[in-house]
ROLUM-282367 format. One record per residue: residue number from 1; residue in one letter; x, y, z of N, C-alpha, C in turn. Coordinates in Angstrom, 3 decimals, padded with zeros to 6 digits. Layout:
# ROLUM-282367
  resi  resn        nX        nY        nZ       caX       caY       caZ        cX        cY        cZ
   NUM     A         X         Y         Z         X         Y         Z         X         Y         Z
...
END
This chain:
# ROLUM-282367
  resi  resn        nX        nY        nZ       caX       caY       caZ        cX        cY        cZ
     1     X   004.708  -013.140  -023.815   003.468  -012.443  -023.460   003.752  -010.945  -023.300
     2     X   003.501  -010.005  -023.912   002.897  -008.861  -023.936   002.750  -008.311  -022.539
     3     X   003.370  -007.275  -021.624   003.245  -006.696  -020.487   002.252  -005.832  -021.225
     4     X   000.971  -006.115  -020.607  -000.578  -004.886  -020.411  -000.200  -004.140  -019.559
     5     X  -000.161  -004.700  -017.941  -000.095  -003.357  -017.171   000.590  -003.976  -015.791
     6     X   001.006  -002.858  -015.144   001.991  -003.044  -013.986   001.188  -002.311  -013.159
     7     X   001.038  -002.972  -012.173   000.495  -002.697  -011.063   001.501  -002.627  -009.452
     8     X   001.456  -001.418  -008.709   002.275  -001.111  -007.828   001.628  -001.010  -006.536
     9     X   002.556  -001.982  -005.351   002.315  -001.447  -003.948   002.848  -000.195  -003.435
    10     X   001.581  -000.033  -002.681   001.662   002.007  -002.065   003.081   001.907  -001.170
    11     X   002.720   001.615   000.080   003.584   001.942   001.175   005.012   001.471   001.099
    12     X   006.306   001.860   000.655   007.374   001.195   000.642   007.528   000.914  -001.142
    13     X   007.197   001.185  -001.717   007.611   001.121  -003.172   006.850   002.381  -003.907
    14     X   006.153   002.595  -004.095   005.823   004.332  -004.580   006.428   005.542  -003.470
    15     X   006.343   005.032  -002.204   006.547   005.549  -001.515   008.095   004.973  -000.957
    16     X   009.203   005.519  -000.562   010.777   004.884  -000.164   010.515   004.353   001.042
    17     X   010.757   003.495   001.467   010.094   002.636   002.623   011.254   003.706   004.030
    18     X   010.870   003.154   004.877   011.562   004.217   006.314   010.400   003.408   007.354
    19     X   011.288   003.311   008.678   010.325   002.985   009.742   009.568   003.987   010.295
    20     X   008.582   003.825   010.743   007.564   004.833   011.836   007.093   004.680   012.870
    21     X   007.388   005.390   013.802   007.024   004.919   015.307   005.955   005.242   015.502
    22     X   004.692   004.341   015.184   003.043   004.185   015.635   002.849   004.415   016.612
    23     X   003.585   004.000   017.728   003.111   004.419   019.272   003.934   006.057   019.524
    24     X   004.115   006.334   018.873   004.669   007.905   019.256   003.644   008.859   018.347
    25     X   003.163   007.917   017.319   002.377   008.803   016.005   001.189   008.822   016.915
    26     X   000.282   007.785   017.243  -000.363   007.872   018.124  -000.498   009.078   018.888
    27     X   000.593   008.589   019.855   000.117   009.754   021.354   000.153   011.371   020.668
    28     X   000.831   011.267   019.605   000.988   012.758   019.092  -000.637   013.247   018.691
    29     X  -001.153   011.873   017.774  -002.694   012.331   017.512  -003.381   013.363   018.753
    30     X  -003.623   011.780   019.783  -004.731   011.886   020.666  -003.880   013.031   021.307
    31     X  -002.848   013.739   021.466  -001.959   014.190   022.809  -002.947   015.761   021.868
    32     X  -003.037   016.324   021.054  -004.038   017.618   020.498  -005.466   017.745   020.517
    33     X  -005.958   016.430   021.236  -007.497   016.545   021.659  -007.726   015.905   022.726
    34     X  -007.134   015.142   023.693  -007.179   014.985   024.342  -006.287   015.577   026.046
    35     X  -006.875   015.703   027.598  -005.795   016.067   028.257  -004.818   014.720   028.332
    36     X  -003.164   014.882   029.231  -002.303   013.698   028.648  -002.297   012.716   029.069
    37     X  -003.118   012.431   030.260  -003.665   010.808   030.722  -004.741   010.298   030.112
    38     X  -005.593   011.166   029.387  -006.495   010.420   028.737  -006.156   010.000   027.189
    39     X  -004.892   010.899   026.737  -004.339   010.915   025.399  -003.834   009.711   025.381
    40     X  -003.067   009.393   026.541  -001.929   008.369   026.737  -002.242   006.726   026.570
    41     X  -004.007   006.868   027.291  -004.761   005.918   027.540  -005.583   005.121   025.816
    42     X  -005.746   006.603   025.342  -006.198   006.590   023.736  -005.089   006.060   022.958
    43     X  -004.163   006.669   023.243  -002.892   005.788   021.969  -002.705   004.934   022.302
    44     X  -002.408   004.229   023.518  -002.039   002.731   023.794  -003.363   001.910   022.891
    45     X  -004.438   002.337   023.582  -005.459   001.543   022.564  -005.633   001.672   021.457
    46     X  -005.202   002.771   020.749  -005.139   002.249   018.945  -003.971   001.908   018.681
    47     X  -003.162   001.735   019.307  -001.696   001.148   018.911  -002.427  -000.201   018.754
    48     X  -003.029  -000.529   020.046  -003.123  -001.800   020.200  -004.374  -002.585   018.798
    49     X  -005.556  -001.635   019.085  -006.204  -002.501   017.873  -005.915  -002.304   016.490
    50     X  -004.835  -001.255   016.363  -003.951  -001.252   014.612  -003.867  -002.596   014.448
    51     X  -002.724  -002.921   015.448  -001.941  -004.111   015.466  -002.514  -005.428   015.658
    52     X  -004.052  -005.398   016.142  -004.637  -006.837   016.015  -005.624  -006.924   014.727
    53     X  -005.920  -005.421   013.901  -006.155  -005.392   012.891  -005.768  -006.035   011.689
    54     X  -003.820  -005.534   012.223  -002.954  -005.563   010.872  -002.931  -007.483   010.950
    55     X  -002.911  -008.283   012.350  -002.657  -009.542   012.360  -003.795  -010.313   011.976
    56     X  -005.122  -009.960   012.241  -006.148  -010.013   011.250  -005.821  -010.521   009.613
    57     X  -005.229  -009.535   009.396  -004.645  -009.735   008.262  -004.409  -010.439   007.224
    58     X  -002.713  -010.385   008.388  -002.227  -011.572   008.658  -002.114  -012.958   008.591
    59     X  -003.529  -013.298   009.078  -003.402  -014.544   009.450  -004.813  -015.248   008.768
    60     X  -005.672  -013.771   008.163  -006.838  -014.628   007.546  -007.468  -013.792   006.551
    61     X  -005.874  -012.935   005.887  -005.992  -012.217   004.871  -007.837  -011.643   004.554
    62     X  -007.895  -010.884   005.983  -009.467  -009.917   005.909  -009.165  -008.742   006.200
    63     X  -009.749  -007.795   005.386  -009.433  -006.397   005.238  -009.793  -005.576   006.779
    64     X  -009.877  -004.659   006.770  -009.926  -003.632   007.791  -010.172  -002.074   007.705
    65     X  -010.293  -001.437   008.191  -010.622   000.322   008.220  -010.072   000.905   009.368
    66     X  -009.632   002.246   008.991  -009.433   003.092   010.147  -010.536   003.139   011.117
    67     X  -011.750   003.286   010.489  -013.029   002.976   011.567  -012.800   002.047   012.615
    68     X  -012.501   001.113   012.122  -012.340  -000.126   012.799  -011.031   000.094   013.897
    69     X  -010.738   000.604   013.694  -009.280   000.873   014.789  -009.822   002.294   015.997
    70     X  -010.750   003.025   015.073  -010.693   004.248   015.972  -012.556   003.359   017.477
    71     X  -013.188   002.371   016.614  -014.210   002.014   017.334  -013.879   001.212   018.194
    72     X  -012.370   000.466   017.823  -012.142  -000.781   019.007  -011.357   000.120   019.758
    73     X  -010.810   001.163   019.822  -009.679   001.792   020.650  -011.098   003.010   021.865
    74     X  -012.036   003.136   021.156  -013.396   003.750   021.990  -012.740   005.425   021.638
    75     X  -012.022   005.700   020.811  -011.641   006.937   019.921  -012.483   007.350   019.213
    76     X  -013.360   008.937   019.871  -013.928   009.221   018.682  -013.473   009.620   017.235
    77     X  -014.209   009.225   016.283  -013.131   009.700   015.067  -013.745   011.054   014.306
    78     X  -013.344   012.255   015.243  -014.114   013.576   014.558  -013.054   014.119   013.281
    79     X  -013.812   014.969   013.043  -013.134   015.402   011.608  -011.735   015.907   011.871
    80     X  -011.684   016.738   013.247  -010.499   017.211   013.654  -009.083   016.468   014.099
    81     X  -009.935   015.393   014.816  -008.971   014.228   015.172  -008.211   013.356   013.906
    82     X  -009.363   013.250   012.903  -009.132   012.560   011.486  -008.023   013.343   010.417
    83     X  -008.067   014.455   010.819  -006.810   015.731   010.726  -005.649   015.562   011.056
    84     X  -005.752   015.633   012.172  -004.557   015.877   012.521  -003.878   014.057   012.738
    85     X  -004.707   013.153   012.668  -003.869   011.880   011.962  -003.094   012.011   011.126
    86     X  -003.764   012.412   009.961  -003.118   012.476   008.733  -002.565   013.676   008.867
    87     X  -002.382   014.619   009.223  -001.312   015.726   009.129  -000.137   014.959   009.636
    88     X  -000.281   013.870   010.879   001.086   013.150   011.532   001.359   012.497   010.457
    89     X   000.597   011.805   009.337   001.476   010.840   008.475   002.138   011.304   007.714
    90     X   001.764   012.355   007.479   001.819   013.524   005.960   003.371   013.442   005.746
    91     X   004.245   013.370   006.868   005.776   013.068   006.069   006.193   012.166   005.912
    92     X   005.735   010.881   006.218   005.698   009.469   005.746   005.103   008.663   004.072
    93     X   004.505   010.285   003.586   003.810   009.619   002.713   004.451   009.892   001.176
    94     X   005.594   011.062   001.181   006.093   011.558   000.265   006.125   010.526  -000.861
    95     X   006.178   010.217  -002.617   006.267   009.774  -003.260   007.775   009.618  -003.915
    96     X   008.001   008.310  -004.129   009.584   008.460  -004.698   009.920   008.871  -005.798
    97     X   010.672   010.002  -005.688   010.917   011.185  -007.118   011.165   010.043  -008.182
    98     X   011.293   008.505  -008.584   011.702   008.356  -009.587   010.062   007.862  -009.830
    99     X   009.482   007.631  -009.221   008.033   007.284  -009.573   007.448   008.015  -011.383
   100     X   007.180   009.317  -011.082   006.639   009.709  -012.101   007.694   009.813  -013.187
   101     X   008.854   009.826  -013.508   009.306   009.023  -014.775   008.846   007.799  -015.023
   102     X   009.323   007.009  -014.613   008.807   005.458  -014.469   007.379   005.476  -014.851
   103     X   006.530   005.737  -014.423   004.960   005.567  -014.422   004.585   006.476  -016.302
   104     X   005.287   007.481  -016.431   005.287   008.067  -017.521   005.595   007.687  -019.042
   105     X   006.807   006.475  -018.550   007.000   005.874  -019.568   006.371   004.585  -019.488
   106     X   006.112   003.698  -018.666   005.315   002.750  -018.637   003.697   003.577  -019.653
   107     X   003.383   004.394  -019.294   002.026   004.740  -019.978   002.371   005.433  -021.547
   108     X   003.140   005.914  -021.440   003.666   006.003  -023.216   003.918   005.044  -023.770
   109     X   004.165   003.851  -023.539   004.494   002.340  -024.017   003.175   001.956  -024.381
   110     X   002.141   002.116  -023.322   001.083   001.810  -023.565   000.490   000.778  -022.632
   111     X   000.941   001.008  -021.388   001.148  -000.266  -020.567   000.107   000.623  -019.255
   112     X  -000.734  -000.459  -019.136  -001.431   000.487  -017.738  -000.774   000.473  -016.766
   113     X  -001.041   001.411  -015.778  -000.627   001.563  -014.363  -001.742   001.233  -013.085
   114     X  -001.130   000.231  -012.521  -002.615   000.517  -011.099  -001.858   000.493  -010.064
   115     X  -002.399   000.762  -008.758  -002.105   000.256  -007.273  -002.930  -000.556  -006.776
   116     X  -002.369  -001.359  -005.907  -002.696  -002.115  -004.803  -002.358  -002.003  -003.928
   117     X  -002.703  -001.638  -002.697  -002.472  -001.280  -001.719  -003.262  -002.112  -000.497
   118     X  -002.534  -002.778   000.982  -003.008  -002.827   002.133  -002.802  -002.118   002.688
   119     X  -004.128  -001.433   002.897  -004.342  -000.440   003.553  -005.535  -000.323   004.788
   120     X  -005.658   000.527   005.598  -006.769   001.027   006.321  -007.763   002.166   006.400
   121     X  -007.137   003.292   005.129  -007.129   004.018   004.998  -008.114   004.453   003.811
   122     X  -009.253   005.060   004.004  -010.096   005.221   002.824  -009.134   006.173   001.611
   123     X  -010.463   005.669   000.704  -009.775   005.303  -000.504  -009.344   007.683  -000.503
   124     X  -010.030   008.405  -000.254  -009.560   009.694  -000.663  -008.374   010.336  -000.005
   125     X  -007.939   009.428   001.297  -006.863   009.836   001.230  -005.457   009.745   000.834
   126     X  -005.482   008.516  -000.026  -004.420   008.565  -001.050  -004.668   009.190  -001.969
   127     X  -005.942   009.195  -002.624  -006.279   009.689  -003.656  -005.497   011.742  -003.330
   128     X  -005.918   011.923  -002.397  -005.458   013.071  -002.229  -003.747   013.316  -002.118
   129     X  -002.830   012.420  -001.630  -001.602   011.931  -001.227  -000.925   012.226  -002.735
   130     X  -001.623   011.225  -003.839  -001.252   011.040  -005.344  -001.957   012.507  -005.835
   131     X  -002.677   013.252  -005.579  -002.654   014.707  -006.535  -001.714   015.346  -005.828
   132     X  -001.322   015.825  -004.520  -000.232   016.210  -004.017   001.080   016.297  -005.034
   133     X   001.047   014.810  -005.035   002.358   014.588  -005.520   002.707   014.310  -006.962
   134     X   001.183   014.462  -007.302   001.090   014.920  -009.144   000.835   013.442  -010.042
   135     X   000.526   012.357  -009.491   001.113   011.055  -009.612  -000.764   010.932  -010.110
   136     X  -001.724   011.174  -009.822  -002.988   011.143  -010.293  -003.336   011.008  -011.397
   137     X  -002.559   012.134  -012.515  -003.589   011.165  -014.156  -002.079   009.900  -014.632
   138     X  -001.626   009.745  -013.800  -000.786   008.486  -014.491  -001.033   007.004  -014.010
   139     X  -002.042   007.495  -013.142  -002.724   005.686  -012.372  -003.980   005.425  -013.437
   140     X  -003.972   004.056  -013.691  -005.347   004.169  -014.345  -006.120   003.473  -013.890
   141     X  -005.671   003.159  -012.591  -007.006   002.537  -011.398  -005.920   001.438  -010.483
   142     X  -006.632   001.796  -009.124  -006.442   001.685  -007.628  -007.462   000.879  -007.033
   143     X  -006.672   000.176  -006.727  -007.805  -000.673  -005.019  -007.015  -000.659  -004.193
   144     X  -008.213  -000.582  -002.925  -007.589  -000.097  -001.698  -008.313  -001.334  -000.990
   145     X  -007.261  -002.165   000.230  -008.320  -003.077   000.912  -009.125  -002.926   001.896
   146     X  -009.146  -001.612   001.817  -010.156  -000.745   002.751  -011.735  -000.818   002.326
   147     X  -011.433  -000.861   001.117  -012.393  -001.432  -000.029  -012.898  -002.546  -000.333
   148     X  -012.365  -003.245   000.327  -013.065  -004.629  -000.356  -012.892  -005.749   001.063
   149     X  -013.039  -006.904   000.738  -013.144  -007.690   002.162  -011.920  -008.162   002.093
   150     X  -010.660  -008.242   001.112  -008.882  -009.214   001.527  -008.565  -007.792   001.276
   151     X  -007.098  -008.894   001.776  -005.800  -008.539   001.144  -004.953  -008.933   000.757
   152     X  -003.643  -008.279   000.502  -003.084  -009.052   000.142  -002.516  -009.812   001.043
   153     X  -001.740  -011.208   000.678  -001.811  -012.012  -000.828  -002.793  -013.010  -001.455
   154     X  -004.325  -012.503  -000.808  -005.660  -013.054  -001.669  -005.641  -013.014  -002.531
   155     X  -005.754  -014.051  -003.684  -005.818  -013.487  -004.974  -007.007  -012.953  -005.323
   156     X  -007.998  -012.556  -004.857  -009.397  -011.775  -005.440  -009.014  -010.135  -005.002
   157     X  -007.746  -009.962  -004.498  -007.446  -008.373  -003.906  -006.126  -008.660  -005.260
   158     X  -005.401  -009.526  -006.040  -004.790  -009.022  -007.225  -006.064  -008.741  -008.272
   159     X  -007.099  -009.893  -008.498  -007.866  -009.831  -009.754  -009.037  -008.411  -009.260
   160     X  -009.050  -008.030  -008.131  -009.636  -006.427  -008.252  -008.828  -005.847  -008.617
   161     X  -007.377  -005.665  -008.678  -006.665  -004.995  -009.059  -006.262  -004.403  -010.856
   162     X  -006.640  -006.005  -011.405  -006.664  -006.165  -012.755  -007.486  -006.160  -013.361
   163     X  -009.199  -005.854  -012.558  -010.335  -005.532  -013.235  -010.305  -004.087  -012.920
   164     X  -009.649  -003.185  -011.561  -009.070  -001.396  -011.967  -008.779  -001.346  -013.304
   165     X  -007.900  -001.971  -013.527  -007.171  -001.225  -014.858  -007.494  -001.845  -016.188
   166     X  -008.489  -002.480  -016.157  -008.726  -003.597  -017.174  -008.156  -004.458  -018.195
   167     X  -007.842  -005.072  -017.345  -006.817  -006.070  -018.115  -007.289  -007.633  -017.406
   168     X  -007.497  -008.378  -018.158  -008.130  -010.184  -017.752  -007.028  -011.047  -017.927
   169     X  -005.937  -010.723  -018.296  -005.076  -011.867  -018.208  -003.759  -011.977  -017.119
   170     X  -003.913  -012.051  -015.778  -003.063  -012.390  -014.990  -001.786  -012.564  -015.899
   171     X  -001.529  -013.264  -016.656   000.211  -013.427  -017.433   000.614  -012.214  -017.764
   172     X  -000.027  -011.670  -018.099   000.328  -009.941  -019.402   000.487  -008.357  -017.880
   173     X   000.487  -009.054  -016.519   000.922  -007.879  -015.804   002.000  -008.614  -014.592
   174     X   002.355  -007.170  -014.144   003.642  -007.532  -013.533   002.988  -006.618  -011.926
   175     X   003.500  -007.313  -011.086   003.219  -006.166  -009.782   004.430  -006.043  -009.322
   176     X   004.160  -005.082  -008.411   005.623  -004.588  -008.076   005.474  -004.111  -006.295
   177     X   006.403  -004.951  -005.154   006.269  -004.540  -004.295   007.446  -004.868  -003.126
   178     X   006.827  -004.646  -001.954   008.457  -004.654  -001.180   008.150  -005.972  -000.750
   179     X   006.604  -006.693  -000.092   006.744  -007.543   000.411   006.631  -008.995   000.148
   180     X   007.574  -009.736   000.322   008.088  -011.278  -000.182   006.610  -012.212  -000.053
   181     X   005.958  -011.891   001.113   004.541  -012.648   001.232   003.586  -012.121   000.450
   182     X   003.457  -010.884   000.916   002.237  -009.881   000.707   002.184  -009.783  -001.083
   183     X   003.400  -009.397  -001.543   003.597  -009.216  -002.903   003.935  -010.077  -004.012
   184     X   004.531  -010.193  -003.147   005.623  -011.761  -004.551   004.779  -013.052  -004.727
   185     X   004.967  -013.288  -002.919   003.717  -014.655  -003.148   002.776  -014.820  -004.012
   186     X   002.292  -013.232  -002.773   000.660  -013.140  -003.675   000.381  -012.911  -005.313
   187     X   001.331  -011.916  -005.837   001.512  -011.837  -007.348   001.576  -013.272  -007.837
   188     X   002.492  -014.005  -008.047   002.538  -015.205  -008.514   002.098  -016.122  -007.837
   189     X   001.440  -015.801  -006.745   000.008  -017.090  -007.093  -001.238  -016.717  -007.557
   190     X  -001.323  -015.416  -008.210  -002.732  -014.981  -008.669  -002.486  -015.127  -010.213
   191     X  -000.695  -016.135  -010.808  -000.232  -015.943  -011.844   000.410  -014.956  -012.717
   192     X   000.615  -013.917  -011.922   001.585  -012.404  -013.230   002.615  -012.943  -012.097
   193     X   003.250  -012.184  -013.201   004.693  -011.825  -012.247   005.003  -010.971  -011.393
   194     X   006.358  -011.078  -010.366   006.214  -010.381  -009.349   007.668  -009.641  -009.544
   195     X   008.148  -008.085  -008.849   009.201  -007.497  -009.118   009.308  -007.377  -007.422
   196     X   010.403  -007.338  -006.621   010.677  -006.996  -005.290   011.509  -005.895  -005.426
   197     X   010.771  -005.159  -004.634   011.307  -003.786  -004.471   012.407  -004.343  -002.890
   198     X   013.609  -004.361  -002.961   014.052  -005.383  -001.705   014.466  -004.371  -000.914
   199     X   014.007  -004.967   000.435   014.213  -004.022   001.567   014.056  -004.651   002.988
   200     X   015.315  -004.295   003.365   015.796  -005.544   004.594   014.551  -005.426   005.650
   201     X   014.285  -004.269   005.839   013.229  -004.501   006.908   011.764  -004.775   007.082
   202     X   011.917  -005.623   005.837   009.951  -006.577   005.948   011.094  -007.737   005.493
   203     X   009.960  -008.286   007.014   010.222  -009.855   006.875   009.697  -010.858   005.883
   204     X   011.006  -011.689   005.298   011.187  -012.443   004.520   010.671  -013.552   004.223
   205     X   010.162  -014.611   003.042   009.990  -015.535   002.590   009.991  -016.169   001.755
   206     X   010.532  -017.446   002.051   011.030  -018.319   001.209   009.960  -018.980  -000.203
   207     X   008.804  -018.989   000.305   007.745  -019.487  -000.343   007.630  -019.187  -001.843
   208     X   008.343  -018.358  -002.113   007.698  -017.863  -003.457   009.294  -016.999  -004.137
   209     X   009.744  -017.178  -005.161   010.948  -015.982  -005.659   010.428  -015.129  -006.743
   210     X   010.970  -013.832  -006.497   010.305  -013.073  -007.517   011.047  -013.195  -009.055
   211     X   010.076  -012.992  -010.056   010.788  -012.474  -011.035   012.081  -011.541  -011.603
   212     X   012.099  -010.764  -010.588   012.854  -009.583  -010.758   013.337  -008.812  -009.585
   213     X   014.288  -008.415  -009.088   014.325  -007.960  -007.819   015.484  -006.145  -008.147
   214     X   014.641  -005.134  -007.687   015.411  -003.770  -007.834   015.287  -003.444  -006.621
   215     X   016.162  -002.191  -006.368   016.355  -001.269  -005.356   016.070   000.343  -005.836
   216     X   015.545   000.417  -006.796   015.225   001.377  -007.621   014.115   001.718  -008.256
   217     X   013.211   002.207  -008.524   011.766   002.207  -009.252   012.360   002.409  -010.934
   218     X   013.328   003.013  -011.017   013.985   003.139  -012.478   014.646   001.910  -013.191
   219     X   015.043   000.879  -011.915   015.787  -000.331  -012.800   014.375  -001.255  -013.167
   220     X   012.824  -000.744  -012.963   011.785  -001.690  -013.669   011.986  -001.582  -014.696
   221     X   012.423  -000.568  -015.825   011.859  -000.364  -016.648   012.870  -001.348  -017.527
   222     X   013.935  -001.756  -017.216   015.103  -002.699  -018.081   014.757  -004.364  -018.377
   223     X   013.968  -004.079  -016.780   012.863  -005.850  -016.994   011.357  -005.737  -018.025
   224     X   011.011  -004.828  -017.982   010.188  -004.901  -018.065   010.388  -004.768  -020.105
   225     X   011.445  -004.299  -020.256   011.626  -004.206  -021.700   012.259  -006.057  -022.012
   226     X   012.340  -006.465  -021.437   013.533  -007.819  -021.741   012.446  -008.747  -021.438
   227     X   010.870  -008.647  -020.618   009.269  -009.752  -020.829   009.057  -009.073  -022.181
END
């Protein structure tokens, strides 16, 4: 079968995965609009409804929004505050320099490119993240599950993924991601294949083995010539 198009997870595979301390990102938000007992009081509570968001998830693969985190935490979400969030992520979000080779020759082959992403995060601020980092005319379509009601590993959050970039045959694409549930599972049970971007610190599962497993965004391109 013919690889159509490869489709990539955001956080930890376009991006080099690294931990982030949420409850410090937090108090840093609220700690520039708020005084520091009321800041203190604000980050504990969006720490807290991130995290019953993200288990949401989790456990009944249903999407979510930053809205949704800033309304259960009783955070207003002004434009300024919505700022300086994302100014805190802004060095978490860098793109991995081997990305745009990779993505460059995948699209000279003739092979589409999309993302999939679980996310919370409306859809313009990646969109803005990927012109940053120049990575914009080499996607040829993105879903975000900010966007839609799953995630992953729903398979109606892969087949939005493969109606982005238009392509109908689950066999003819490959996804590519760090996580063993979220990605691999979910890839090959929506039927394409799955590549693990492997990385000790997302937890593991047995349920499903990937097709292909790199530590590199550059060693896709050796599998992807040998489907």
């Amino acid at each position: 079968m013919t690889i159509q198009a490869v489709i990539f997870d955001w956080g930890g595979t376009l991006t080099p995965w690294h931990d982030v301390d949420h409850e410090a990102l937090w108090l840093e938000v609220c700690s520039r609009h708020y005084p520091a007992t009321r800041a203190s009081v604000l980050a504990t509570a969006a720490l807290a409804a991130e995290r019953e968001l993200w288990l949401l998830g989790e456990q009944a693969h249903q999407s979510a929004t930053l809205s949704q985190v800033f309304s259960r935490a009783g955070v207003l979400a002004s434009a300024e505050l919505l700022a300086s969030y994302f100014e805190a992520w802004d060095p978490h979000t860098f793109t991995d320099t081997e990305a745009i080779p990779v993505l460059t020759e995948l699209r000279r082959r003739g092979i589409k490119v999309g993302v999939l992403s679980n996310t919370m995060w409306p859809r313009e601020a990646h969109e803005r993240i990927f012109g940053r980092d120049k990575l914009s005319s080499l996607i040829d379509g993105a879903v975000y599950s900010s966007e839609i009601p799953w995630v992953k590993p729903h398979p109606e959050a892969f087949r939005a993924a493969m109606a982005a970039v238009g392509v109908t045959d689950p066999a003819s694409c490959v996804f590519v991601g760090d996580r063993p549930y979220d990605d691999v599972h979910g890839a090959k049970s929506a039927g394409m294949r799955a590549v693990l971007m492997a990385n000790s610190s997302v937890p593991a599962y047995d349920g499903s083995s990937p097709d292909a497993v790199i530590t590199r965004l550059s060693e896709l391109l050796g599998h992807i010539e040998a489907w």
